[in-house]
N, C-alpha and C positions, 0 to 999 in steps of 0.2 A: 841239696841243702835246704831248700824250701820244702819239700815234703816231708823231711827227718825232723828239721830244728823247727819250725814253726807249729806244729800240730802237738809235738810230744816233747818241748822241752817250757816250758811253763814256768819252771823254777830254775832255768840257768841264770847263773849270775857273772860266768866269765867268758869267752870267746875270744880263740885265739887263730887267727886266719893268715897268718905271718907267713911269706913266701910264695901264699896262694897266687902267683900273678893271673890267675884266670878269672879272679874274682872282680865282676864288674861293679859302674854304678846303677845298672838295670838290675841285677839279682838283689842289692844289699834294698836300694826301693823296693822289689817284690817282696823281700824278706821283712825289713822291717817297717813296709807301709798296713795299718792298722793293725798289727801282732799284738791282741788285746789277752794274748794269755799270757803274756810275760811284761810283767807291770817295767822294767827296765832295766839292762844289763849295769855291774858296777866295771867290769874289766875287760877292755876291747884292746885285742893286741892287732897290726894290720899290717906292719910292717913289712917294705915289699911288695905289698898289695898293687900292681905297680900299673895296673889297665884300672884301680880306682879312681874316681877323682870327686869332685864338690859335690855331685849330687847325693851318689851314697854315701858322703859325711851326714848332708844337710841332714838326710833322712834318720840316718843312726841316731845322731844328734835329737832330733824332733821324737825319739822315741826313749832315750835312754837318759837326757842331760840329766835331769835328776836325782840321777841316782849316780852316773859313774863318778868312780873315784881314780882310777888308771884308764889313758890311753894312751896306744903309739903310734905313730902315725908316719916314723922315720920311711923314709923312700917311697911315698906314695906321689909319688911325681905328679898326678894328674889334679892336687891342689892348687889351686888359682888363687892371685890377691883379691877375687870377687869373695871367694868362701871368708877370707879374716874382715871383710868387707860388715860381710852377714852377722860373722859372728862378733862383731860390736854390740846385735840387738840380742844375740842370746845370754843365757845366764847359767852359768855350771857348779852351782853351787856347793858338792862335794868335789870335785875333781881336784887331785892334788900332788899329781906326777901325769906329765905331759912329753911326751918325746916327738919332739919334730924337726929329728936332724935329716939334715940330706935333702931340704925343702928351697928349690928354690924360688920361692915364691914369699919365704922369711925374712924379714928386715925389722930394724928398730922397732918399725911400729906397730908391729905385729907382735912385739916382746911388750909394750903398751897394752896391745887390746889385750890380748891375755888376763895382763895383771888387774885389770878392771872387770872382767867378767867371769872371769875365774877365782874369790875371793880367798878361797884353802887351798889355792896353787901354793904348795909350795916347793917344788923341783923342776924347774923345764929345762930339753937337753936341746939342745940347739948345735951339735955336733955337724960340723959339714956346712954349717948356713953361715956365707963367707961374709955376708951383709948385714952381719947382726954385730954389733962393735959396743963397745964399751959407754957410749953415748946414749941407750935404749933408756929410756926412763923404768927402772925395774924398781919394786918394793919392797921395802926395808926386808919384808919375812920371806922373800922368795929367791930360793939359789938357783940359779943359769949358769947350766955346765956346758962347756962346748966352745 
């Protein structure tokens, strides 16, 4: 993956790695620590990804926020409450359909941080995450299905 996608793909804009369970958080940092020919993915599908966890978020994240507008992130087990921890201080400014069913590491306040640094969220699937209840402080424009 590193020798295909990093050298010759400059202009992708979507990646779809859904099922991959081999996909670690050592390749996603190989992949996308300094990848200066590709200014930032808008569509990151991961779902299943299931030997992922916080590190190759943090790093996707630290390479792409800017620009994506879809992620999924359903079944990636190896997200910790340190990662919504983090992403308090991040800012995802287009991102605007968010899938993080099957997370257990999802609770109320993780349906908060969200809503605060994800400003054009407007869809998060929260499908499977038994700790997420009707009490989550969600925003007027954002629907939570799940």
């Amino acid at each position: 993956m590193i020798n295909g996608i990093r050298p010759f793909c400059s202009k992708l804009t979507s990646l779809s790695l859904r099922h991959l369970d081999l996909i670690t958080d050592s390749g996603m940092v190989e992949l996308f620590t300094k990848w200066e020919l590709n200014a930032g993915l808008m569509h990151i599908d991961l779902q299943k990804c299931v030997s992922l966890g916080d590190l190759g978020l943090i790093e996707i994240l630290s390479h792409s926020a800017d620009y994506l507008i879809t992620l999924n992130v359903n079944s990636v087990y190896g997200i910790t409450p340190d990662f919504w921890e983090l992403l308090k201080e991040a800012k995802l400014p287009l991102l605007t359909s968010l899938n993080i069913g099957f997370l257990g590491s999802v609770d109320d306040s993780v349906v908060g941080i969200l809503g605060k640094t994800c400003p054009s969220l407007s869809l998060l699937e929260v499908y499977g995450c038994s700790r997420c209840t009707n009490k989550a402080a969600v925003r007027k424009d954002l629907t939570v299905v799940g």
